[in-house]
Backbone as numpy.savetxt, mean C-alpha at the origin, in Angstrom:
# Nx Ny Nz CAx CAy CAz Cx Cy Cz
-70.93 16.08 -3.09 -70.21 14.99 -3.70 -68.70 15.21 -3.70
-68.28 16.38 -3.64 -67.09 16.73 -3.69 -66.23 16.51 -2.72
-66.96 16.74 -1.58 -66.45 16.26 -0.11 -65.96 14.73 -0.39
-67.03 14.04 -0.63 -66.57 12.79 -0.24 -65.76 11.94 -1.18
-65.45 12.40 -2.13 -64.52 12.24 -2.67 -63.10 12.45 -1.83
-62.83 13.84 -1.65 -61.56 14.62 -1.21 -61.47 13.59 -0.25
-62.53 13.46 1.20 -62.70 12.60 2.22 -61.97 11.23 1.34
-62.17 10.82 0.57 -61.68 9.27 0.30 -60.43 9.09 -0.39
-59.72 10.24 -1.10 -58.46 10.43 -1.23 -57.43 10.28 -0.20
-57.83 10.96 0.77 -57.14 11.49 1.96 -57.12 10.32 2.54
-58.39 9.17 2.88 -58.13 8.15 3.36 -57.47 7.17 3.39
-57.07 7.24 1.73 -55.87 6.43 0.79 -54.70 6.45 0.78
-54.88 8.13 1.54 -52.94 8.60 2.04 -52.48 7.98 3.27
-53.66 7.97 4.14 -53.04 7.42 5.52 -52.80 6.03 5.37
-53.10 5.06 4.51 -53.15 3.58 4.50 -51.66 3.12 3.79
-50.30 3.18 4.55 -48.90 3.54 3.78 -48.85 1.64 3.90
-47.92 1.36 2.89 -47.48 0.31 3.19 -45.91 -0.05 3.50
-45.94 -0.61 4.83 -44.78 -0.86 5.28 -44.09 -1.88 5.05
-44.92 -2.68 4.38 -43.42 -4.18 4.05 -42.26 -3.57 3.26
-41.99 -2.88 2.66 -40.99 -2.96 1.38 -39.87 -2.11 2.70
-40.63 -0.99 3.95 -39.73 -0.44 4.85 -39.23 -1.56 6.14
-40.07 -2.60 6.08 -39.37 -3.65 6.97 -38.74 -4.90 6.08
-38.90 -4.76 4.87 -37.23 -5.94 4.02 -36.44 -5.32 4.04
-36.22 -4.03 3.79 -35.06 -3.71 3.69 -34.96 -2.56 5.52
-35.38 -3.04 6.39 -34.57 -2.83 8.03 -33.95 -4.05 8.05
-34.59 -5.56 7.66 -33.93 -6.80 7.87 -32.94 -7.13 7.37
-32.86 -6.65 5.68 -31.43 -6.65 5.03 -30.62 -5.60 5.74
-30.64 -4.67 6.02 -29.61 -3.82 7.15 -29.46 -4.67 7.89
-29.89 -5.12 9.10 -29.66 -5.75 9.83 -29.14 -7.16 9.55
-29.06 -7.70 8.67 -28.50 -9.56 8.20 -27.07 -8.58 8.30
-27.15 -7.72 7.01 -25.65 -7.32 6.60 -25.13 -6.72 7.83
-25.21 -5.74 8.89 -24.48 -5.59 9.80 -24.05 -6.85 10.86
-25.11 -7.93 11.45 -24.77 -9.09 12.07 -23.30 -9.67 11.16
-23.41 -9.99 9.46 -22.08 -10.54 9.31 -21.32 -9.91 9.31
-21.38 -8.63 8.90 -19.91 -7.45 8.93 -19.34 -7.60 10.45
-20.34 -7.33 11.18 -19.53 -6.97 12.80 -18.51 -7.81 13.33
-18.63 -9.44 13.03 -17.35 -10.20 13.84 -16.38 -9.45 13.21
-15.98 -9.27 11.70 -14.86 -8.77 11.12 -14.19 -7.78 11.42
-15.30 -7.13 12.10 -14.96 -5.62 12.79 -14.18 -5.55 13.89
-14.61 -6.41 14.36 -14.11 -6.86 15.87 -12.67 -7.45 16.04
-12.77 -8.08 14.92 -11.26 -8.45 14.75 -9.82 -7.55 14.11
-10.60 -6.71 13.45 -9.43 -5.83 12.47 -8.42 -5.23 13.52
-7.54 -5.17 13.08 -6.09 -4.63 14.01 -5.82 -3.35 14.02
-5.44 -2.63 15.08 -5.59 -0.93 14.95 -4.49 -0.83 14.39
-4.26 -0.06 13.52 -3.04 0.02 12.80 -2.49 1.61 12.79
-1.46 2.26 12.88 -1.25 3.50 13.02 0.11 3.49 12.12
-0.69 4.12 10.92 0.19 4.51 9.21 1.19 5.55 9.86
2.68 4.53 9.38 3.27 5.95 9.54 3.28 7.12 7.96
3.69 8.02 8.54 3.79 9.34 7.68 5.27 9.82 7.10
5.31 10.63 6.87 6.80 10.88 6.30 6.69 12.26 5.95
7.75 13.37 6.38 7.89 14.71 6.05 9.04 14.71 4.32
9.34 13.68 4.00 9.62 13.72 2.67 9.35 14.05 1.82
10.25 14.74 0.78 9.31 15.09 -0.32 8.96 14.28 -1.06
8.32 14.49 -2.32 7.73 13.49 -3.17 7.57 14.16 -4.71
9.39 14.16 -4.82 9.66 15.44 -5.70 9.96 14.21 -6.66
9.67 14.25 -7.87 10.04 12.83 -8.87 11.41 13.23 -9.05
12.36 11.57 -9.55 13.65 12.09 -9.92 13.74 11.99 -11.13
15.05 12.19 -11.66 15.65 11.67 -12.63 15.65 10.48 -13.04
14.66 9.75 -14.22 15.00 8.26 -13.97 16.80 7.97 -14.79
17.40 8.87 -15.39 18.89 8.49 -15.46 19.74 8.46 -13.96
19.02 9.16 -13.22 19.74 9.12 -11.97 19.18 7.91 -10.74
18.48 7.12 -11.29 17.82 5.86 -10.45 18.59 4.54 -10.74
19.03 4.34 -9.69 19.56 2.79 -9.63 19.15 1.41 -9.08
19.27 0.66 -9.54 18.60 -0.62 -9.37 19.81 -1.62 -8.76
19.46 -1.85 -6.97 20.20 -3.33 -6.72 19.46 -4.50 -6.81
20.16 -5.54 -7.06 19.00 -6.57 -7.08 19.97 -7.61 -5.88
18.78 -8.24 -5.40 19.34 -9.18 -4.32 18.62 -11.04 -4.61
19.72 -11.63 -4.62 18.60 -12.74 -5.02 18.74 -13.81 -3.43
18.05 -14.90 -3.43 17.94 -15.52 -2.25 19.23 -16.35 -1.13
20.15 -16.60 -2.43 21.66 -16.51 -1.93 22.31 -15.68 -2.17
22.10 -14.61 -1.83 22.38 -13.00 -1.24 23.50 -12.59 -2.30
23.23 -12.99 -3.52 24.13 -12.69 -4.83 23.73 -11.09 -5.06
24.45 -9.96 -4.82 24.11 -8.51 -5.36 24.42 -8.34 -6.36
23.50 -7.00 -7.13 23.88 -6.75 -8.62 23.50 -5.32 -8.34
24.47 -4.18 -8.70 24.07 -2.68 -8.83 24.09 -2.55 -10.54
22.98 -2.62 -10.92 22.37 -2.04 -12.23 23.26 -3.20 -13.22
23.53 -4.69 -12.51 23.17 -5.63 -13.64 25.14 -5.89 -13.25
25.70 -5.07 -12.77 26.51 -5.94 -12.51 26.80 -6.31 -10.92
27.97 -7.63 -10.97 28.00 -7.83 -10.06 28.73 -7.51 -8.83
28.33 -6.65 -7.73 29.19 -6.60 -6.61 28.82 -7.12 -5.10
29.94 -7.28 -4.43 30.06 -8.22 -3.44 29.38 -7.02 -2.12
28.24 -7.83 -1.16 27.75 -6.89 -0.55 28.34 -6.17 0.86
30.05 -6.52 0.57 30.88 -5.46 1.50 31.04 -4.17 1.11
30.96 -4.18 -0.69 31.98 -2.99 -0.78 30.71 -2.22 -1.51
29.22 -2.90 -1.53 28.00 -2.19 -2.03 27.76 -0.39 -1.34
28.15 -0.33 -0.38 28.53 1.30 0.28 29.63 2.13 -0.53
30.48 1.40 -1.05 31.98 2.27 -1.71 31.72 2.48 -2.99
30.57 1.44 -3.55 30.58 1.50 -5.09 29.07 2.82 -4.79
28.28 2.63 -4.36 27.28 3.41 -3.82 27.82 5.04 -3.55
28.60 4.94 -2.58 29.33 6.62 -2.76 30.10 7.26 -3.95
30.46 5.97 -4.57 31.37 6.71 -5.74 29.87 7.00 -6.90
28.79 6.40 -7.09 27.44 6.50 -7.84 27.40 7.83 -7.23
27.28 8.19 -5.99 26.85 9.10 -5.27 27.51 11.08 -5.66
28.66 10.44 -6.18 29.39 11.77 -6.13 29.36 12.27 -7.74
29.19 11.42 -8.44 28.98 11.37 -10.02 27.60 12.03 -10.22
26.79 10.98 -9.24 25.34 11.70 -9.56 24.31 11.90 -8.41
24.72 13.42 -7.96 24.28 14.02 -6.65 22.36 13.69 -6.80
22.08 13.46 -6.04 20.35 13.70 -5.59 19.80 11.92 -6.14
20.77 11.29 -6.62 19.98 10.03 -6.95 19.16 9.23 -5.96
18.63 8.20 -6.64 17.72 7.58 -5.82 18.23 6.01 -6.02
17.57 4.80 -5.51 18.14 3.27 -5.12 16.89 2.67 -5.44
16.66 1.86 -6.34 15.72 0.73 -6.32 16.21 -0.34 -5.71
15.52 -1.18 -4.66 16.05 -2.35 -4.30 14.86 -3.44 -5.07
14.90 -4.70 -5.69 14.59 -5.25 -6.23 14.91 -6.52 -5.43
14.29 -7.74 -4.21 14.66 -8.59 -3.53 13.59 -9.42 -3.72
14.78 -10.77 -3.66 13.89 -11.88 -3.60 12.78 -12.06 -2.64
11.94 -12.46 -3.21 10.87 -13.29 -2.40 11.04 -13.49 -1.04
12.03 -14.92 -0.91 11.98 -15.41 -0.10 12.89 -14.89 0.52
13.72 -13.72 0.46 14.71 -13.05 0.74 14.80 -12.74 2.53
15.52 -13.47 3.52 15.05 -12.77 5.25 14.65 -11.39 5.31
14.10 -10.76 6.05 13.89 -9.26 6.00 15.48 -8.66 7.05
15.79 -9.40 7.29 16.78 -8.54 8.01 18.27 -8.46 6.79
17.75 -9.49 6.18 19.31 -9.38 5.05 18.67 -7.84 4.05
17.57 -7.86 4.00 17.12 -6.86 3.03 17.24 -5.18 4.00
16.91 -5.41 5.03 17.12 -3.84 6.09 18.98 -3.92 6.20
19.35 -4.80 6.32 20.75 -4.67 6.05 21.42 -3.48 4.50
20.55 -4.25 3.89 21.14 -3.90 2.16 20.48 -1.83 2.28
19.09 -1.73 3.27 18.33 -0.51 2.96 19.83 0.26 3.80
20.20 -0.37 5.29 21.11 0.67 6.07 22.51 1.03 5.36
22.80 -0.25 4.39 24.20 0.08 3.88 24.21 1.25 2.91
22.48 1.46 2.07 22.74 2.39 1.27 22.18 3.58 1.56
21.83 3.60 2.91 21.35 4.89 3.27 23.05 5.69 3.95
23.65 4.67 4.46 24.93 4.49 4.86 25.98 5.43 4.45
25.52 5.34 2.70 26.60 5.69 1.93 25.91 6.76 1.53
24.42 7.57 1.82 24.04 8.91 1.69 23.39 8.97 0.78
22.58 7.67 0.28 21.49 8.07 -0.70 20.05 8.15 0.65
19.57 9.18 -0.01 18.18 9.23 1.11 16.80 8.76 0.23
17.07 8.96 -1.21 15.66 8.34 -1.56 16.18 6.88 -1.62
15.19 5.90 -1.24 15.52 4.48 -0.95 14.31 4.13 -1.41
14.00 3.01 -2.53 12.86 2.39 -2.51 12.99 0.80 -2.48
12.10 0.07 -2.28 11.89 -1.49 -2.52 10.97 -1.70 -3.32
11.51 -2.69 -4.58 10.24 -3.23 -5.64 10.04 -4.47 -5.17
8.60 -4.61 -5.36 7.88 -6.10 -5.05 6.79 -6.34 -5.76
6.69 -7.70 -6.04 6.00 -8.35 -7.28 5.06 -9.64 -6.52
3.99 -9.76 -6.92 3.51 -11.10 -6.33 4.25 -12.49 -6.91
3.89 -13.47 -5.65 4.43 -14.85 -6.22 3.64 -15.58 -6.62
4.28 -16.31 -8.11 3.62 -16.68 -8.81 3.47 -18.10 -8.67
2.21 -18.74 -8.07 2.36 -19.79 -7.32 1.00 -20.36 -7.28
């Protein structure tokens, strides 16, 4: 009697059920069919890098220009004209060695008026340079 017992256990092992392993091959497969156009489309992109450090500064030694869309400049709230933003920038510069530049630009600001404003103050020998940006609220 013992046999046929064991015998009918064993028979119960080989009888597996496969639906629950073919819904979920089909959900793999739905979800890769829609992922793949997306795939196909994504753009190769190659991040640049930077040997910079990423030493924090002084926030007394951080300055803020702001640029608005008729190219009105402000270094830390007041106003200067964006010829002489390099002269007022070197004289910041010699007062307070290792500082850094927030640029703060409009929106709708051209990008070349804004790479203008990054070369004038790299110009005048600040090397940390940053840009703040905010979403539009729209």
């Amino acid at each position: 009697m013992r046999q046929a017992r064991n015998r009918h256990s064993l028979s119960s092992l080989s009888e597996l059920n496969i639906t629950p392993l073919l819904d979920l091959a089909f959900v793999l497969l739905i979800i890769f069919m829609i992922t793949a156009p997306f795939l196909a489309e994504s753009a190769n992109l190659i991040i640049p890098s930077s040997k910079a450090s990423n030493e924090a500064i002084d926030p007394s030694k951080v300055f803020t220009v702001s640029i608005d869309k008729n190219l009105s400049t402000e270094l830390d709230g007041k106003s200067v004209e964006q010829q002489s933003l390099p002269t007022e920038i070197r004289q910041l510069q010699e007062l307070h060695p290792g500082m850094g530049v927030i640029i703060k630009a409009h929106h709708q600001l051209q990008v070349q008026e804004l790479v203008g404003v990054m070369d004038a103050i790299r110009a005048a020998g600040v090397a940390k340079v940053g840009v703040v940006t905010k979403p539009a609220t729209e």
